[in-house]
C-alpha positions as CSV (number, residue, x, y, z in Angstrom):
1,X,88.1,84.7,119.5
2,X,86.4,87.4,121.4
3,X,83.0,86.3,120.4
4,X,83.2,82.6,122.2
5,X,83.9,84.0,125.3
6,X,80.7,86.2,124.9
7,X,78.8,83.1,124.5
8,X,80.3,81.9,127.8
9,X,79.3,85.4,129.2
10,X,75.8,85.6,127.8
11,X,74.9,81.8,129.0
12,X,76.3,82.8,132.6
13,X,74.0,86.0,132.5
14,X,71.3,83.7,131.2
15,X,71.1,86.3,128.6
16,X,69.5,83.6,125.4
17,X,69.1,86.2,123.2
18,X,72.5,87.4,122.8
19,X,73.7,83.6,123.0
20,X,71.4,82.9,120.3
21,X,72.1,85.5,118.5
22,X,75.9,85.1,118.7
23,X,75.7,81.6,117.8
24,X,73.9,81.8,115.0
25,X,76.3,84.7,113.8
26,X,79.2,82.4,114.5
27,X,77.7,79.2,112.7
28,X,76.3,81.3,109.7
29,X,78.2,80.1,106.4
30,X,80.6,82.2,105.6
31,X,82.1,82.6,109.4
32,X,82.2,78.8,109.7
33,X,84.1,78.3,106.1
34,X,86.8,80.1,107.2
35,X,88.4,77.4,108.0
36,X,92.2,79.0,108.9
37,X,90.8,81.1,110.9
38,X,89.0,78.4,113.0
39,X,92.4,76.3,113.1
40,X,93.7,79.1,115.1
41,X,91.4,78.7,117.9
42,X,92.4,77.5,121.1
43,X,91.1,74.1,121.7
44,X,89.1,75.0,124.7
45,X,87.1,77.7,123.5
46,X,86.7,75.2,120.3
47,X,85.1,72.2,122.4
48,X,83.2,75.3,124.1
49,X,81.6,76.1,121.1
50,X,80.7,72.6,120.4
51,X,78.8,72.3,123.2
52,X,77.1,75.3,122.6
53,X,76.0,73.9,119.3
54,X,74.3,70.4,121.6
55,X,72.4,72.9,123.2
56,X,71.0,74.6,120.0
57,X,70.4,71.3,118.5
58,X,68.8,70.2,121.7
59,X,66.7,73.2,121.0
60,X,65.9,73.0,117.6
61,X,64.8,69.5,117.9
62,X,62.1,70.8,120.3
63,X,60.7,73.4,117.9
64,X,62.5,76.0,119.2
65,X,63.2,78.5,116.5
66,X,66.3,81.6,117.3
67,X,67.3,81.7,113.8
C-alpha cells in the first residue's frame, strides 16, 4: 500500500499535515471496511499503521482536532 509508506515519509519530513491528512483518508469508513484488501497488507506496514493510529489517539485525547 503506497499510501503507508507516505505516512512513514511524511512523519520523517515532519510534514503533519499530509500525515494527518493521509491517516485520516486511510482510517475513513469505507477504506478501512475493505477488509480483503487490508488482509493483503504486509504485516509491517500493518503494525506501522497501528502506531500511527497511538499517535492520533494520543492526539485527539489532547484536543487536537486534524479531522
Amino acid at each position: 500500500m503506497n499510501k503507508l509508506n507516505q505516512l512513514d515519509i511524511s512523519l520523517r519530513n515532519k510534514n503533519y499535515n499530509s500525515l494527518c491528512a493521509v491517516f485520516s483518508a486511510l482510517n475513513s469508513a469505507p477504506i478501512h471496511r475493505l477488509k480483503y484488501a487490508w488482509e493483503r497488507v504486509p504485516q509491517k506496514q500493518k503494525s506501522m499503521f497501528d502506531q500511527f493510529k497511538v499517535i492520533f489517539v494520543q492526539n485527539l485525547e489532547l484536543h487536537i482536532d486534524c479531522f
